[in-house]
DOFI-752927 format. One record per residue (C-alpha): residue number from 0; residue in one letter; x, y, z. Coordinates in Angstrom, 2 decimals. Layout:
<lumses>
+-----+--------+---------+---------+---------+
! num ! residu !       x !       y !       z !
+-----+--------+---------+---------+---------+
! NUM !      A !       X !       Y !       Z !
...
+-----+--------+---------+---------+---------+
</lumses>
This chain:
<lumses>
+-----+--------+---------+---------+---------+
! num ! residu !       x !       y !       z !
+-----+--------+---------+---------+---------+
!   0 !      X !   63.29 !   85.61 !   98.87 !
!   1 !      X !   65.70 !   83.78 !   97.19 !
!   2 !      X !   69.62 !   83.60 !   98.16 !
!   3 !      X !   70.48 !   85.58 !   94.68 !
!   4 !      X !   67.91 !   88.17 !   95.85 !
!   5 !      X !   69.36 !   88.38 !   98.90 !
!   6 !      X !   72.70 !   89.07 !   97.64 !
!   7 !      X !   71.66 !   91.66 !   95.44 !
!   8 !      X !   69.58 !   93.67 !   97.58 !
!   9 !      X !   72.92 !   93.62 !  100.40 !
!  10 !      X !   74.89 !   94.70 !   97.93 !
!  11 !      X !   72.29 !   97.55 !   96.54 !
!  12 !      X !   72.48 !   98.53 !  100.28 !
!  13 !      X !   76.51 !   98.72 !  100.51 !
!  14 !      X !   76.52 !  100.82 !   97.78 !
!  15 !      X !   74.72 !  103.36 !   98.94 !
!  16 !      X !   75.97 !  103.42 !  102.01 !
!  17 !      X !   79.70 !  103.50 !  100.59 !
!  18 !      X !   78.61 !  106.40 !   98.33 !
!  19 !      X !   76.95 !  108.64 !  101.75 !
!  20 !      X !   80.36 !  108.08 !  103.09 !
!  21 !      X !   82.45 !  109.19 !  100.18 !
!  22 !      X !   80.67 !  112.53 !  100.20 !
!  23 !      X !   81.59 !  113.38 !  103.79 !
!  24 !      X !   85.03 !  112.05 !  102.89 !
!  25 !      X !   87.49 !  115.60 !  102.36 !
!  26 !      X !   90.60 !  115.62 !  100.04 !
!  27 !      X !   92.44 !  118.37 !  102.52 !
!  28 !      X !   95.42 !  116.49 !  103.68 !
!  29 !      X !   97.85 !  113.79 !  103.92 !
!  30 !      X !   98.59 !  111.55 !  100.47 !
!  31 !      X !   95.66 !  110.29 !   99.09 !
!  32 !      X !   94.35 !  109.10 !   95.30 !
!  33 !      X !   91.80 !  111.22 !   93.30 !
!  34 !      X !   89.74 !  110.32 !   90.19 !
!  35 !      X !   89.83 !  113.58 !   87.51 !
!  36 !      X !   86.08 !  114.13 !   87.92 !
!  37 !      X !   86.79 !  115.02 !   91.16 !
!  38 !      X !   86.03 !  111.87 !   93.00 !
!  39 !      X !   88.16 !  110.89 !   96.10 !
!  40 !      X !   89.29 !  107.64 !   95.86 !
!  41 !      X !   90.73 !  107.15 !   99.01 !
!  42 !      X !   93.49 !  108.00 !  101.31 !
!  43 !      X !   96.90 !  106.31 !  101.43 !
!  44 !      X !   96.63 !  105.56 !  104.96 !
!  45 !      X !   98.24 !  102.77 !  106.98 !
!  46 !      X !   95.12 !  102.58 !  109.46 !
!  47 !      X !   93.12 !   99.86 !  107.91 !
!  48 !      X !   90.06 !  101.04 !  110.15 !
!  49 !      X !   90.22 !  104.43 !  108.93 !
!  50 !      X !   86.72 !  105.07 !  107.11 !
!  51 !      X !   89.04 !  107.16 !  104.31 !
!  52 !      X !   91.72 !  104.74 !  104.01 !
!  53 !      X !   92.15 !  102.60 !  100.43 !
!  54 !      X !   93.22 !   99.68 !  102.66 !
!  55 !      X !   90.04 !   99.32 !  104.09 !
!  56 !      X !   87.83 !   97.00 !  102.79 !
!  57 !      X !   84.29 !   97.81 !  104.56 !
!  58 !      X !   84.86 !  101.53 !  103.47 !
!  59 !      X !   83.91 !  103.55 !  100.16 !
!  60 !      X !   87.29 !  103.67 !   99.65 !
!  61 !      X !   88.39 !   99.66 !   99.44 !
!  62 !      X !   85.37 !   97.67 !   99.12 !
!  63 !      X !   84.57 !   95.65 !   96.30 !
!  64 !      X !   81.09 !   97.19 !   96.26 !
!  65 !      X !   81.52 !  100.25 !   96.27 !
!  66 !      X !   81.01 !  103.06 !   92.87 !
!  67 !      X !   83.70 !  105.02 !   94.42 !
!  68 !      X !   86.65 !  102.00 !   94.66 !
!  69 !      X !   89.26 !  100.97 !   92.38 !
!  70 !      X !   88.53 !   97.34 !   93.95 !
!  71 !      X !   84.90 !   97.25 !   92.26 !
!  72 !      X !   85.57 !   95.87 !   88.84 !
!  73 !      X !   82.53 !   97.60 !   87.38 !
!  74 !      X !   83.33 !  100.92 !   89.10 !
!  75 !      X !   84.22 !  103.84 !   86.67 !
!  76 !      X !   87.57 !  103.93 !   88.87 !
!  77 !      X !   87.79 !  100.46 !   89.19 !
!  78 !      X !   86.42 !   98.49 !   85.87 !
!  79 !      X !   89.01 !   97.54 !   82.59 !
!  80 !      X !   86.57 !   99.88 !   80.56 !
!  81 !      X !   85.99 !  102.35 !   83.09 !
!  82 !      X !   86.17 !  106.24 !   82.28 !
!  83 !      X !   88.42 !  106.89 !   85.11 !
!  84 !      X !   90.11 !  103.53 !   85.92 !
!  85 !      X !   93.13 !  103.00 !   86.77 !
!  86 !      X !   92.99 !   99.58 !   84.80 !
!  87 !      X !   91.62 !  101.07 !   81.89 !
!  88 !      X !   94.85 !  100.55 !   79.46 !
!  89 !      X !   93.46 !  103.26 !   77.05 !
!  90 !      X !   92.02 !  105.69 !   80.00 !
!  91 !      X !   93.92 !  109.07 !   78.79 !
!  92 !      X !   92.27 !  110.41 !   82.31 !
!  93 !      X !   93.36 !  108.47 !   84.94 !
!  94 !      X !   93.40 !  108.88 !   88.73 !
!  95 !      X !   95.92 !  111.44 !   89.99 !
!  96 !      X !   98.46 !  110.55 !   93.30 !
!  97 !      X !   99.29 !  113.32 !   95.48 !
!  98 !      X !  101.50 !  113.22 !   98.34 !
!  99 !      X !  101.14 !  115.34 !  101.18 !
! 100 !      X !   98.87 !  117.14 !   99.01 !
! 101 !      X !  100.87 !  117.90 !   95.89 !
! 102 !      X !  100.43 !  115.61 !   92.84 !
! 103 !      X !  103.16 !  113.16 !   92.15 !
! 104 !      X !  101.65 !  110.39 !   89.57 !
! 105 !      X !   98.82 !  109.25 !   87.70 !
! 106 !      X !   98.33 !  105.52 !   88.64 !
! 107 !      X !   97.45 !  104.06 !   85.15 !
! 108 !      X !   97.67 !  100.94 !   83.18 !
! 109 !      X !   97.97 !  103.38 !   80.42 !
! 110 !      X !  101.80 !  102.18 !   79.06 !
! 111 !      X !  101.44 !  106.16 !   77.69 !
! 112 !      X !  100.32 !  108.25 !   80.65 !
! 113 !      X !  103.36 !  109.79 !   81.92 !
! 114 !      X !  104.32 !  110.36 !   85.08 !
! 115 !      X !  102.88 !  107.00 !   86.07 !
! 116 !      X !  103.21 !  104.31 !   88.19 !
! 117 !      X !  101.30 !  100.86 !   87.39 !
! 118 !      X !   98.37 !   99.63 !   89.30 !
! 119 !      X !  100.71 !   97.25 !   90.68 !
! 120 !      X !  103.28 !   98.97 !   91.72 !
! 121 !      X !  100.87 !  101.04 !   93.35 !
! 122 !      X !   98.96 !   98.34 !   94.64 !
! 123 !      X !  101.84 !   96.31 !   96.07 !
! 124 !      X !  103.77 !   98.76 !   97.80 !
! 125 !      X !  100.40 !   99.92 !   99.42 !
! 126 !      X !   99.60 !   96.37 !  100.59 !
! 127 !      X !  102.94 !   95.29 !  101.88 !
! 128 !      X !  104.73 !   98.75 !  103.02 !
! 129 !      X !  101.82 !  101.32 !  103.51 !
! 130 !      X !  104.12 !  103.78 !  104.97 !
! 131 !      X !  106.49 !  103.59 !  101.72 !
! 132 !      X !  103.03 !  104.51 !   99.95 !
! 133 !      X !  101.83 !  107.41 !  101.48 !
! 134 !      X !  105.65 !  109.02 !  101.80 !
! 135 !      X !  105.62 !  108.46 !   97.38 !
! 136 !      X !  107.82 !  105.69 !   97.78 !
! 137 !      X !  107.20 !  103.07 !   95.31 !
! 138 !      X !  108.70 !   99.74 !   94.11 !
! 139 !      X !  111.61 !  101.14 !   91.56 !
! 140 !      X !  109.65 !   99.67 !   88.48 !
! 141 !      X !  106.90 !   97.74 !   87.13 !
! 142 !      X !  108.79 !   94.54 !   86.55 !
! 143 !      X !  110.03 !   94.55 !   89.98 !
! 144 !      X !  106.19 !   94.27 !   91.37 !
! 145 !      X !  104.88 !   92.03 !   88.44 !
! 146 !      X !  108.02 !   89.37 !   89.88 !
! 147 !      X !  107.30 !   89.90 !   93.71 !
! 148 !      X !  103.50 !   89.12 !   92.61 !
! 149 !      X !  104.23 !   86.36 !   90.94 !
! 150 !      X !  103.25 !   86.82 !   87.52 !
! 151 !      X !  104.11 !   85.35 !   84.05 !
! 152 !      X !  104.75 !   88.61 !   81.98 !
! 153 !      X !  107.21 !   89.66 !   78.94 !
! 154 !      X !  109.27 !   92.76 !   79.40 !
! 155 !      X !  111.66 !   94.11 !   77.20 !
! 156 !      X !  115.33 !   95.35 !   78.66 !
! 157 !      X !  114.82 !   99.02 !   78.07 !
! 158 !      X !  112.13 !   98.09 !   80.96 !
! 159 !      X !  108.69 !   98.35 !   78.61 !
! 160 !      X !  106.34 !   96.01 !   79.91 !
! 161 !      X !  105.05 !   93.59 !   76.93 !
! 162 !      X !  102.62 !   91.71 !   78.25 !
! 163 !      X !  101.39 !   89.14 !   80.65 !
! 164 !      X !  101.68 !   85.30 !   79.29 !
! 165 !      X !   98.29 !   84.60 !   80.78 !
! 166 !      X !   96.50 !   82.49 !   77.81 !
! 167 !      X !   93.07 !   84.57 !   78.28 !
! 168 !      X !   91.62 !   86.53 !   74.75 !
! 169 !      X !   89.96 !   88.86 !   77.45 !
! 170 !      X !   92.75 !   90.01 !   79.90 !
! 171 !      X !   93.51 !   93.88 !   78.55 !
! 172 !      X !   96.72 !   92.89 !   79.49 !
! 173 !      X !   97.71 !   89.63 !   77.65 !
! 174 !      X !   99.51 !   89.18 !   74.69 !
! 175 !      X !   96.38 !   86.74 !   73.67 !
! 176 !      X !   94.47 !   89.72 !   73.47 !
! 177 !      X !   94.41 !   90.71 !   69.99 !
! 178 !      X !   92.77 !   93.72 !   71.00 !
! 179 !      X !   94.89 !   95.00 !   73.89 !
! 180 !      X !   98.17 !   97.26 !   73.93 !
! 181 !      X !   99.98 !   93.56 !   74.45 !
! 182 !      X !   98.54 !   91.31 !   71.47 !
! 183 !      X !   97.74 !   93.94 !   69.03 !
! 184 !      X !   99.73 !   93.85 !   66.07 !
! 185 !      X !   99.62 !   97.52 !   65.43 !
! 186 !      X !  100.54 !   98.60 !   69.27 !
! 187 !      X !  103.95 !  100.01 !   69.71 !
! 188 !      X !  104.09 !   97.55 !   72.56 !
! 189 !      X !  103.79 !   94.84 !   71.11 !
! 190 !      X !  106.17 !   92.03 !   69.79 !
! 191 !      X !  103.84 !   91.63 !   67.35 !
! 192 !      X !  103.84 !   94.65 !   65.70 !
! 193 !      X !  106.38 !   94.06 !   63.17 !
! 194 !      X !  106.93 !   98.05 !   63.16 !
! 195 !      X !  107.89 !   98.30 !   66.70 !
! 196 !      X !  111.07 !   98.17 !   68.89 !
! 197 !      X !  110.16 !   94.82 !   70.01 !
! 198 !      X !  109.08 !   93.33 !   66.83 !
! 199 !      X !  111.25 !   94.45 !   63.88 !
! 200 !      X !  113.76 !   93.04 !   62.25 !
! 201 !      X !  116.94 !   95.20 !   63.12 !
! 202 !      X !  115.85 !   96.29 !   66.48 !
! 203 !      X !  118.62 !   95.14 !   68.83 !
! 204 !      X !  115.50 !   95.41 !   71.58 !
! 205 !      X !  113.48 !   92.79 !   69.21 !
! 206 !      X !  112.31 !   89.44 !   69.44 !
! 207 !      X !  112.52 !   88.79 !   65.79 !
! 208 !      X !  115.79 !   90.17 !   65.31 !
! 209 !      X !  118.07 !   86.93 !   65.01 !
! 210 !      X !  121.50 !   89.00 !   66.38 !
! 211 !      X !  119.65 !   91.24 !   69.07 !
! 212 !      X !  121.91 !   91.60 !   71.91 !
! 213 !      X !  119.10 !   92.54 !   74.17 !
! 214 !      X !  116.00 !   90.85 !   73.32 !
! 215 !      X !  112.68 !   90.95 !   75.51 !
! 216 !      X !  113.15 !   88.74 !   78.80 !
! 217 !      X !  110.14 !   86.05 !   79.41 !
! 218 !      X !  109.46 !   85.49 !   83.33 !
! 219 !      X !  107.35 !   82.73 !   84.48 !
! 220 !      X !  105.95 !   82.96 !   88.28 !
! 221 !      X !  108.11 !   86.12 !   89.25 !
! 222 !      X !  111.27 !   84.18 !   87.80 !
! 223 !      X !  113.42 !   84.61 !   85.17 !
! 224 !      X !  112.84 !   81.77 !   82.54 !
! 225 !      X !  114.49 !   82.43 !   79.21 !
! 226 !      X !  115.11 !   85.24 !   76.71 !
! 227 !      X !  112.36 !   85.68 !   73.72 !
! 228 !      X !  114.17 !   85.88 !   71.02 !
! 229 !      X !  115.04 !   84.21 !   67.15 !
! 230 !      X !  119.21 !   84.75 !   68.50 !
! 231 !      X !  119.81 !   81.08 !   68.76 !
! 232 !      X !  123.32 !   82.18 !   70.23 !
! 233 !      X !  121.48 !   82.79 !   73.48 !
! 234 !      X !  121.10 !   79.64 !   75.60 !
! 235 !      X !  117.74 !   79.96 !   77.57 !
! 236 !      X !  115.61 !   81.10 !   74.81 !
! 237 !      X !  112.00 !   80.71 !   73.55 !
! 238 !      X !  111.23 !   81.24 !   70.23 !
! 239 !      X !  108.74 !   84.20 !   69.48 !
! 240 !      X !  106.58 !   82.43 !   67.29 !
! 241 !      X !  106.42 !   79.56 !   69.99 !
! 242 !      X !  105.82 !   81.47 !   73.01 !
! 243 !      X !  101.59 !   81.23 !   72.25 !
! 244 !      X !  101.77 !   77.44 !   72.85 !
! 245 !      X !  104.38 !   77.32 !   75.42 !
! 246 !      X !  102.24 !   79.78 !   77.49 !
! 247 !      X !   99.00 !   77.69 !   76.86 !
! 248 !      X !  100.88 !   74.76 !   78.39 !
! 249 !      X !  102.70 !   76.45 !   81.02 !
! 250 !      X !  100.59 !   79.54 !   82.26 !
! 251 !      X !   97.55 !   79.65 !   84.14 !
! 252 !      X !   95.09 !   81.38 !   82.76 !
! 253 !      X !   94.16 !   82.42 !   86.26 !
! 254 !      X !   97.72 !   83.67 !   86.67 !
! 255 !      X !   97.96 !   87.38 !   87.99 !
+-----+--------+---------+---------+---------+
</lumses>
């Protein structure tokens, strides 16, 4: 049998051992995440050997094999495209937080699914402060978890997140997506979109409005780099219709 075989036939077998797990899992207690056909996805638990917990990776809950995990990128809870996803940035039904058993957010990539925290908020805070997690105690925004992450991202200073810089045509979240809420000229957030608050003319939120006094900030590996913005009063500034190439050149398109 070859090694490709192999793999696939292991994997076959995690699977459906994650998914005989997931049904004796119960939803009765404690803070936990659940997807809105019902499915448990997991338990925000600090205990990273607890069967239920999201944190554990050989478990239904947090391995990257299994139907039932937001780690499985071709899970329905897991995958860009998926019904349920949490990284689904057009998923209207997305997987609902509860905290000590009464529901809090829906963790969403979805910039319109409200009340929502990001999959990285969620996602960092679970990873570096579990107990923060499971209490509903989240970094304060987006932009806060995108910088301790690392990331090369545009957000705009009424705190709408515009976009990762990531040169990549098939990240959902990139503004080289033309397709995506981020690259789409027609998406309310996008710079592009010559319509929105971020893209027209008299905006003073804009990055095409030559006298905006609060133009959309460009950070490059969790730092602040320069505004993005055609004010050429503001020292520290890329130019909007520059930002493609300098991202090209600058950003990984492996970034996070």
């Amino acid at each position: 049998m070859s090694s490709d075989s192999t793999k696939e036939l292991l994997e076959q077998i995690l699977a459906q051992l994650h998914s005989e797990q997931a049904r004796e899992a119960t939803t009765n207690d404690g803070s936990y995440l659940q997807a809105q056909d019902g499915q448990l996805l997991g338990k925000l638990n600090a205990n990273q050997y607890n069967q239920e917990s999201i944190l554990n990776q050989y478990g239904p809950f947090g391995s990257q094999y299994s139907n039932t995990s937001i780690f499985n990128k071709y899970s329905p809870y897991g995958s860009e495209y998926g019904a349920y996803s949490i990284n689904n940035p057009y998923c209207s039904v997305p997987p609902k937080l509860f905290i000590n058993g009464v529901f809090r957010f829906y963790v969403s990539a979805n910039p319109y699914v409200t009340p929502k925290i990001s999959p990285d908020s969620f996602l960092y805070t679970l990873q570096s402060n579990p107990a923060a997690a499971a209490r509903g105690e989240f970094v304060e925004n987006e932009a806060e978890a995108r910088q301790q992450r690392g990331e090369s991202f545009i957000q705009a200073q009424d705190g709408v997140f515009l976009g990762r810089l990531t040169p990549s045509q098939f990240d959902s979240e990139s503004i080289f997506n033309k397709f995506g809420p981020y690259g789409n000229k027609f998406s309310q957030t996008s710079f592009l979109n010559k319509f929105s608050p971020y893209g027209q003319q008299f905006s003073h939120l804009s990055a095409y409005n030559s006298m905006a006094s609060s133009p959309p900030k460009i950070f490059h590996k969790g730092q602040f780099l320069a505004y993005l913005t055609k004010n050429i009063r503001l020292s520290s500034r890329i130019d909007p219709d520059e930002i493609f190439e300098w991202a090209s050149e600058n950003v990984s398109r492996f970034n996070n």
